[in-house]
C-alpha positions, 0 to 999 in steps of 0.5 A: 619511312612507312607512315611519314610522308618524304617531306616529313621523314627527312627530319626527325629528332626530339624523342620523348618515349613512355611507357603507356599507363595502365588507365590508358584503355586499348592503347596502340602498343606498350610505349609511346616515342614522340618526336618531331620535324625541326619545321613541322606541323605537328608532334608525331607519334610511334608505337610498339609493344617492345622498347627495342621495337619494331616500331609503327608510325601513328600516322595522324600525329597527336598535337597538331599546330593548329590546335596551338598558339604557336605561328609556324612550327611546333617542336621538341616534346617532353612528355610525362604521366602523372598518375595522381591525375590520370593524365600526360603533360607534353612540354613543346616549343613553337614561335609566336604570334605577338613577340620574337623567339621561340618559347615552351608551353604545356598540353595535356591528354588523357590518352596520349594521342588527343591533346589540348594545348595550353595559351601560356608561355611557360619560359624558352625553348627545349624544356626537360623537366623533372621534379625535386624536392616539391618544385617541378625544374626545367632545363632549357635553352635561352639564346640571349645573350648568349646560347646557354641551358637555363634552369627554371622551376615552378610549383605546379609545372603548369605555370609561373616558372621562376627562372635561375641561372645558366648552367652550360654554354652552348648547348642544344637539347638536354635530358635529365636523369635524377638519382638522389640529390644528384642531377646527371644532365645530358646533353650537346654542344653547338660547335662541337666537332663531332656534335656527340652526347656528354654528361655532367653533374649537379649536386642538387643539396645547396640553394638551386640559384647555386647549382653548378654542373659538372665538367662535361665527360662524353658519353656517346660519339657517332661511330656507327655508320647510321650515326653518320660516322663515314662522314667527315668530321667538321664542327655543327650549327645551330638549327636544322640539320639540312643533311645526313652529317655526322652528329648525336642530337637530342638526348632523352632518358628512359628508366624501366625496372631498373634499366636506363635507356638513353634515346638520342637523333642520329645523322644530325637530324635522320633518325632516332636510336635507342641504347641501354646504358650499362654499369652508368654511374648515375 
């Protein structure tokens, strides 16, 4: 892929995509899609003046490992403008130094390309957060004693998330689209034969240690060549995706003059897709 060297295209997966604010002076293109390598070094970055592209790799990256607390690998950005304070937050994940497993933690921009990373862990791994009702809410994935998504909140969403209760089994990345008191979550499953991209539902009106998500409903199977749907059909694992196989990977919302745009990895881990989601009851 133009702008990625050979070891670093052939994995990718994690989008993150915004659309670049106003107060961001001369910026590379409209929208900014970040994505990772399950493995890598840094938080890459692409850019275009159109959602539907063509997009170009910004080829020195943004965050880069070693500007982190994180020992081996930094991964899985979710990304947010918040426009009070002229900035962007980026939730990413990496393992440590000073205990085992893999944990979230939080850097900020004022530019989107220049980040300063925070010492904190703010809780596991694969973050999507969104805000409700005066708290900031995170899904992620805990892998103890069984691998489940998890919710956690926090009033700031820059410290002390209080974590609640685990609310899908076995699942892998998720995304989360707020629509009212209604929580459509995004996400899937380890195991799943084809790994594909389902929804469920929370109703967000009770106490938030009482959530529950819906029966999951698929959404999204491989059944383009691209996605890997001439492969076989065999059940996924945990972890890094080694080769092209038949897997929808790391969902990720995008909402734009009321459009909704579901982002998600194809092949496993080969690239990033971009959809529309037509006549979606959110």
């Amino acid at each position: 892929m133009p702008g990625l060297s050979n070891e670093d295209s052939i994995n990718i997966n994690g989008p993150s995509l915004i659309r670049v604010p106003g107060w961001i002076k001369n910026p590379l293109g409209r929208y900014y899609l970040y994505f990772a390598h399950h493995k890598g070094s840094y938080i890459r970055l692409a850019y275009a003046d159109n959602i539907e592209g063509p997009y170009t790799i910004y080829e020195p990256g943004t965050l880069r490992l070693n500007q982190t607390v994180c020992r081996s690998h930094i991964a899985s950005p979710d990304v947010h403008i918040h426009e009070d304070t002229q900035s962007i937050r980026m939730y990413f994940h990496g393992d440590c130094y000073d205990r085992k497993g893999q944990y979230t933690f939080l850097a900020k921009s004022q530019d989107g390309l220049n980040f300063t990373s925070l010492p904190e862990v703010l809780g596991p791994f694969y973050f999507r957060v969104f805000w409700y009702d005066e708290y900031y809410y995170a899904i992620a994935l805990s892998a103890v004693p069984t691998v489940n998504a998890v919710l956690l909140r926090s009033k700031d969403g820059t410290t002390n998330f209080e974590k609640g209760k685990n609310i899908i089994p076995n699942c892998r990345h998720t995304a989360a689209l707020l629509s009212g008191d209604t929580l459509t979550i995004f996400f899937s499953r380890i195991g799943d034969s084809p790994e594909s991209i389902l929804s469920s539902k929370m109703n967000l009106t009770q106490n938030w240690l009482e959530w529950e998500a819906s029966e999951p409903i698929l959404v999204k199977q491989p059944e383009y060549d691209y996605e890997g749907a001439s492969l076989p059909v065999e059940p996924s694992k945990a972890g890094l995706a080694k080769t092209f196989v038949r897997q929808l990977r790391d969902p990720a919302i995008f909402k734009e003059k009321g459009k909704i745009y579901l982002l998600y990895t194809v092949g496993g881990e080969s690239g990033i897709a971009i959809s529309e989601l037509v006549d979606y009851d959110a």
